[in-house]
Structures are given as C-alpha cells and as structure tokens.
C-alpha positions in Angstrom: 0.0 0.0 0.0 1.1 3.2 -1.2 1.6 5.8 1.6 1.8 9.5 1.3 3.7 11.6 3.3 2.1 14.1 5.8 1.5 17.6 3.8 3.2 19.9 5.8 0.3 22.6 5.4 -2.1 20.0 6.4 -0.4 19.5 9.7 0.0 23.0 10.5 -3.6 23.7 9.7 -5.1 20.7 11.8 -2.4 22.0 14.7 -3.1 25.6 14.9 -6.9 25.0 14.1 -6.7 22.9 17.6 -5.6 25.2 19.3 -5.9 25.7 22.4 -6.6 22.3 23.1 -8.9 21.6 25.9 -9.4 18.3 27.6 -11.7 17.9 30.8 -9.4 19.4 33.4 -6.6 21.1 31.0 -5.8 23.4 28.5 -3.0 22.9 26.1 -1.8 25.7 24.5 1.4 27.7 22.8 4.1 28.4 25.5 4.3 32.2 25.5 7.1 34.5 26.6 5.5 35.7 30.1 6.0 31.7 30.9 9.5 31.5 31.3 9.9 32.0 35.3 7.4 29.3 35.6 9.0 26.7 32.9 12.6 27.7 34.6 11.3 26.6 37.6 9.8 23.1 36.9 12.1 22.4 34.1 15.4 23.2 35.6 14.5 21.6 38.8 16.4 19.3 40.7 15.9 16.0 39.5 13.6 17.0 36.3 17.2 16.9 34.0 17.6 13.5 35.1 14.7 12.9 32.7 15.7 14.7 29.4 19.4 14.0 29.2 19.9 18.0 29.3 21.6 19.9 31.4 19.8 23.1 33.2 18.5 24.8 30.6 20.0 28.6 29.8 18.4 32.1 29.8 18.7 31.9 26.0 17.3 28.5 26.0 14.6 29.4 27.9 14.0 32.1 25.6 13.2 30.6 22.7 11.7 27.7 24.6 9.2 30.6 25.4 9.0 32.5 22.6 5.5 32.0 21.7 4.0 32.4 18.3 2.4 29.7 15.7 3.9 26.5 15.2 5.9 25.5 12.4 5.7 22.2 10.6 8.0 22.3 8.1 10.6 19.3 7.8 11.4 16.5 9.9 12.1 16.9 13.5 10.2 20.1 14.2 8.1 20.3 16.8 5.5 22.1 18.7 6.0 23.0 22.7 2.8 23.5 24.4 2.3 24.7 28.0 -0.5 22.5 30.5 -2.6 24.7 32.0 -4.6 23.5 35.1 -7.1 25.2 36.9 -5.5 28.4 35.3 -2.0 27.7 36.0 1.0 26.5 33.9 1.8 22.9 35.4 4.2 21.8 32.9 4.5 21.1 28.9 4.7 18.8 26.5 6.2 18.3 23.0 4.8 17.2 20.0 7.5 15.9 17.0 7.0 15.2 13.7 10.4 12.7 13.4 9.3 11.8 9.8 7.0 13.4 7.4 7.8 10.6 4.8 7.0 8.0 7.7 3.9 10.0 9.0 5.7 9.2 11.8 5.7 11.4 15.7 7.3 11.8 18.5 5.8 12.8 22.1 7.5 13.8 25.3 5.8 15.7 28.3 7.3 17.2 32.0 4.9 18.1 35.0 6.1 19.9 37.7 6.4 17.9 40.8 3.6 19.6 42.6 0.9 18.4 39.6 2.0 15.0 39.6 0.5 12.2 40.6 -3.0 14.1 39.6 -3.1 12.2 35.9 -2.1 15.7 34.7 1.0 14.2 32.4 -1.6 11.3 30.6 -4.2 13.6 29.8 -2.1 16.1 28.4 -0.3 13.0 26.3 -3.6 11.6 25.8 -4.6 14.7 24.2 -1.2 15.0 22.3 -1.5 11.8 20.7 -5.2 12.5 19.2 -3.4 16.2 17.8 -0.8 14.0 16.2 -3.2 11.9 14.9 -5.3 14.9 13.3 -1.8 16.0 11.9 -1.2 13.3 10.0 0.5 10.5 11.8 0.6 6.9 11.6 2.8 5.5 14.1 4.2 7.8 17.5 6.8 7.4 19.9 8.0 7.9 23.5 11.8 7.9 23.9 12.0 7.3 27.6 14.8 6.8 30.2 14.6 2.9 31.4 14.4 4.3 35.2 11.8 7.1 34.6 8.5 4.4 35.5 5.9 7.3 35.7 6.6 8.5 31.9 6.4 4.9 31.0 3.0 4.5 32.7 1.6 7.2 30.9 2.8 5.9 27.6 1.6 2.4 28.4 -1.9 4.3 29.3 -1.7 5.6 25.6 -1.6 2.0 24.6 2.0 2.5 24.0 4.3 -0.6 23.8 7.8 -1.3 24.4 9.1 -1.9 20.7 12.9 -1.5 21.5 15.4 -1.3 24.6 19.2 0.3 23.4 21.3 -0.5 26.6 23.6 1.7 27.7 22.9 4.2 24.4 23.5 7.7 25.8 25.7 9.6 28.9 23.0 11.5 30.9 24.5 14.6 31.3 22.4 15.0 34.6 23.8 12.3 36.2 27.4 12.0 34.4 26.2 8.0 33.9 25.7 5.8 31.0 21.8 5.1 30.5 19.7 2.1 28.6 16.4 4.2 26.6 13.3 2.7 25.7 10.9 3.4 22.7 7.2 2.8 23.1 5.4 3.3 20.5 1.4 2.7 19.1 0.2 3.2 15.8 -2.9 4.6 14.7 -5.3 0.9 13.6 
C-alpha cells in the first residue's frame, strides 16, 4: 500500500486550528514568553534533567523555549512545545515531534512539575497530544524514555504504548554523568 507523506500545510492547519486544546481538566496551548519563570522553575528543577538527558537549561534556551508564536511544521524533527494549563495555571509542557513526514511518523514527550504530579495531569495532556498527532497526519508515534523514569512509562503504556525496542547503555545523561539504557514505546494509529 502506497503511503503519502504528511503535507506539511495540512499539519500546520489541523495543529493551529486545535488550538488551544482543551481536555476535561486542562488546557493545552502555545508556550508564550511571560511563561518562562514558571518553565525555569519546573524544568530546571532538581531532579527534572535526570529525565531529558539536558543539562539546566539557559536564559537563551529558555527564551526561545518561550518564545510564543504559531507553530511551524515544516521538515522533519520540528516540533510544537505546548504549556499544560490546570485550573489556570502552567503545570508543565509537552512536545509534539513530527520525526518523519515521509514515515507520517511522531514523537511525544511531556514534563509536569512535581507539585501536579500524581494528579493524571501528564496522561491527559499525552492523551490529548497523541489524538493532535493523529489529526496531523500521523501513523505511528513514539515515546523515547529513560529505562528508570517508570511514571513516563505508565503514561505511555496508558496511551496503549508498547515497548518496541530497549538500546542498553545508548547515551551519557549529562544530569547524572552516567551511561543510560532508553526505551521506545510506541502505538500506531489501527
């Protein structure tokens, strides 16, 4: 079966006409520059970079983490930010990666700061996430997770998410200085 790749103008329209996304307790939506104190502080938390193999990230980083504006979907590996608002308040983001528009392939990855977690805030942000990259053209999505980090792994398990692959000792963390083994779940779209 032949497959067509996703038309970049077709994602950026479903994406942007989504937005902002609201589930039953959130509201997804562009990160925008007044957000960057409150994505310093969860992001760069202790213990958060254990999670993203980054170290803390800098003013600049933050910057353009924060900049704001509509989403660009252009070539492979760009990707969408968006902030989790609950009850109001920015609680953490998520990411949404187109890693091949040839593939219709996607990749998600979320962070909740540790005072909305354990709330299902992270799974029904993703859950939401996954349906967007559905709409924008996807057919198979990813989660590139640390072997240790077991709440990220529940959520993409939640998804219906399955382990495809393990890569053992793949990457130094640069948060912990240590070698680490990765998983990728994945699901795609029946």
């Amino acid at each position: 079966m032949r497959v067509d790749p996703i038309a970049p103008a077709d994602a950026m329209r479903a994406l942007r006409g989504a937005l902002p996304l609201r589930t039953e307790r959130l509201v997804l939506r562009t990160l925008r520059p007044d957000d960057i104190d409150v994505v310093r502080g969860y992001r760069n938390a202790p213990g958060q970079r254990r999670w993203t193999y980054t170290p803390d990230q800098t003013e600049a980083e933050l910057m353009a983490w924060t900049a704001g504006g509509a989403p660009v979907v252009l070539r492979d590996g760009d990707a969408t930010q968006l902030g989790i608002e609950l009850d109001g308040a920015l609680v953490g983001d998520l990411m949404v990666r187109i890693t091949s528009l040839r593939s219709r392939q996607a990749e998600l990855g979320w962070m909740v700061a540790a005072e909305a977690q354990g709330k299902g805030v992270a799974t029904e942000a993703a859950r939401a996430a996954l349906e967007l990259a559905w709409a924008m053209g996807a057919h198979r999505v990813i989660a590139h997770l640390d072997e240790e980090n077991v709440a990220s792994r529940r959520v993409a398990e939640r998804l219906g998410m399955v382990v495809e692959a393990r890569h053992v000792e793949d990457e130094v963390n640069p948060a912990t200085g240590e070698l680490g083994t990765s998983l990728i779940l994945a699901i795609r779209r029946t």
